[in-house]
C-alpha positions in Angstrom: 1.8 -111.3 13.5 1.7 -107.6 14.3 4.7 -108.3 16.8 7.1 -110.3 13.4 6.0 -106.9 11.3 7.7 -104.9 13.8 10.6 -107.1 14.3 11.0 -107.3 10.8 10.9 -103.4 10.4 13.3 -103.1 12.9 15.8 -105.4 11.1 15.6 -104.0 7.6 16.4 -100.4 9.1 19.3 -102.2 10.7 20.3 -103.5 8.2 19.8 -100.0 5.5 21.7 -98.4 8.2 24.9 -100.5 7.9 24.2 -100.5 3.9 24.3 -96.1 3.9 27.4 -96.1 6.0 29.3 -98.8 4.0 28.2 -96.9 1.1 29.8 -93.6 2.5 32.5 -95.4 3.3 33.4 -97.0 0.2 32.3 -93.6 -1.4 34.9 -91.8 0.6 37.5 -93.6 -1.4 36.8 -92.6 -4.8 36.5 -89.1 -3.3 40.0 -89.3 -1.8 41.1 -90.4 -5.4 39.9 -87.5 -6.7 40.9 -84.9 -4.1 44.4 -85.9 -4.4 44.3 -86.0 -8.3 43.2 -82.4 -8.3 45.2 -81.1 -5.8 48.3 -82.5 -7.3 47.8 -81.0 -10.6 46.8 -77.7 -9.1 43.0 -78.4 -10.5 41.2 -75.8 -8.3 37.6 -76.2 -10.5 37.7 -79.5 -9.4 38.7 -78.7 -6.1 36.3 -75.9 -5.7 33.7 -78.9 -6.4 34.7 -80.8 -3.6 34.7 -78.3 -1.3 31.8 -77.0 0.8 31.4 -73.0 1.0 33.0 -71.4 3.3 35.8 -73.5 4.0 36.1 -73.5 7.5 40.1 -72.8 8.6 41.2 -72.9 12.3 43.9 -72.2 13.4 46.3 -74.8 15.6 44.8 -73.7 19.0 41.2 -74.3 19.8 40.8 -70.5 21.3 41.6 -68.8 18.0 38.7 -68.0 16.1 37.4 -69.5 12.8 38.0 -68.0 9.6 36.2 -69.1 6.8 36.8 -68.3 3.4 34.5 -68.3 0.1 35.2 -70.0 -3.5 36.8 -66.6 -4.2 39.8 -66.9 -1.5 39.7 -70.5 -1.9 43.0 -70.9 -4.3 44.9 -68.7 -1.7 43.9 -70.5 0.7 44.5 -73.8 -0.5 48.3 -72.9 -1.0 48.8 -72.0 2.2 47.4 -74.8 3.4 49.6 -77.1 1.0 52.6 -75.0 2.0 52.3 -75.3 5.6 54.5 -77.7 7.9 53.3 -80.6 9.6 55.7 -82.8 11.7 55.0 -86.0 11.8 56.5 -89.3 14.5 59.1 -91.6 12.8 60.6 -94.6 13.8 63.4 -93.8 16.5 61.0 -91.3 18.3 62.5 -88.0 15.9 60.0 -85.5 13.6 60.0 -85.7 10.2 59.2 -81.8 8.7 57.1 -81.9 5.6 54.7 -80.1 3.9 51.0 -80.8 3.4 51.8 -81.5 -0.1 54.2 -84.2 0.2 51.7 -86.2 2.9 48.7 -85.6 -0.4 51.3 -86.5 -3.1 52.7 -89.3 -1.0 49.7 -90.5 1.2 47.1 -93.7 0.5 43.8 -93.3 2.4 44.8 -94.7 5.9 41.6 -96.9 7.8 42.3 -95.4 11.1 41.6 -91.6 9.4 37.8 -91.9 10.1 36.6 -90.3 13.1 32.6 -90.5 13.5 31.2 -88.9 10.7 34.2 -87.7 9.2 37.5 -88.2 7.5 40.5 -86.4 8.9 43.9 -86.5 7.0 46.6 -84.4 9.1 45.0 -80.9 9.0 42.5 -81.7 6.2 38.5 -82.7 7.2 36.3 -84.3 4.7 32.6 -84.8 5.7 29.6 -86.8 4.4 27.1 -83.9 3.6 23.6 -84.9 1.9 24.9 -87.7 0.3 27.8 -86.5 -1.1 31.8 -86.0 0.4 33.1 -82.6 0.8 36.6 -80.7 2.0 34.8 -78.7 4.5 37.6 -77.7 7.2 41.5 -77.3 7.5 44.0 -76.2 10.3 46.3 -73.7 9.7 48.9 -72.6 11.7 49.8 -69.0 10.1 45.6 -68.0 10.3 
């Protein structure tokens, strides 16, 4: 009996596990909704709200150091970000030049965006923090 107890234990964690990170996963949209709602009509309170202090900016090489920012630099910040140039692959092998901006205005969540823990779209990171989603790193190439 003691031996089904433990199997049974084992299962439900299993199975709470695979409930959690559905949940973040399915969370993640709504988040995303949001994210790219406020960042399209320039809504930094709601921005600021989704973002975990200090915003952690790197710049395009690994070897250059990390900045991070507060909720004070965050609007600055943010417009660079949106401003900078990211080239992305097209069809007959040429880049396609656009701004962070236009891949947030244009974008849908895309499946293949998760990586572990996390949510990377282009140079933005979005983590799963106590619960909750958060804007917590970007790259920028001008740092």
């Amino acid at each position: 009996m003691n031996s089904f107890l433990r199997a049974l234990s084992f299962f439900a964690l299993i199975i709470s596990s695979g409930c959690v990170a559905g949940k973040a996963d399915n969370s993640f949209q709504i988040f995303w909704t949001e994210f790219r709602t406020a960042a399209i009509q320039n809504d930094y309170k709601t921005l600021e709200k989704l973002t975990k202090f200090p915003l952690e900016i790197r710049g395009p090489d690994d070897s250059m150091p990390t900045e991070y920012f507060k909720k004070d630099d965050f609007k600055d910040v943010f417009d660079r970000i949106m401003q900078q140039k990211t080239y992305l692959p097209h069809d007959d092998d040429s880049l396609i030049e656009t701004s962070m901006r236009e891949i947030v205005d244009n974008t849908l969540l895309i499946s293949d965006a998760k990586k572990g823990e996390e949510y990377q779209i282009e140079q933005l990171v979005f983590e799963f923090v106590d619960g909750q989603w958060f804007f917590t790193k970007a790259y920028l190439d001008d740092l």
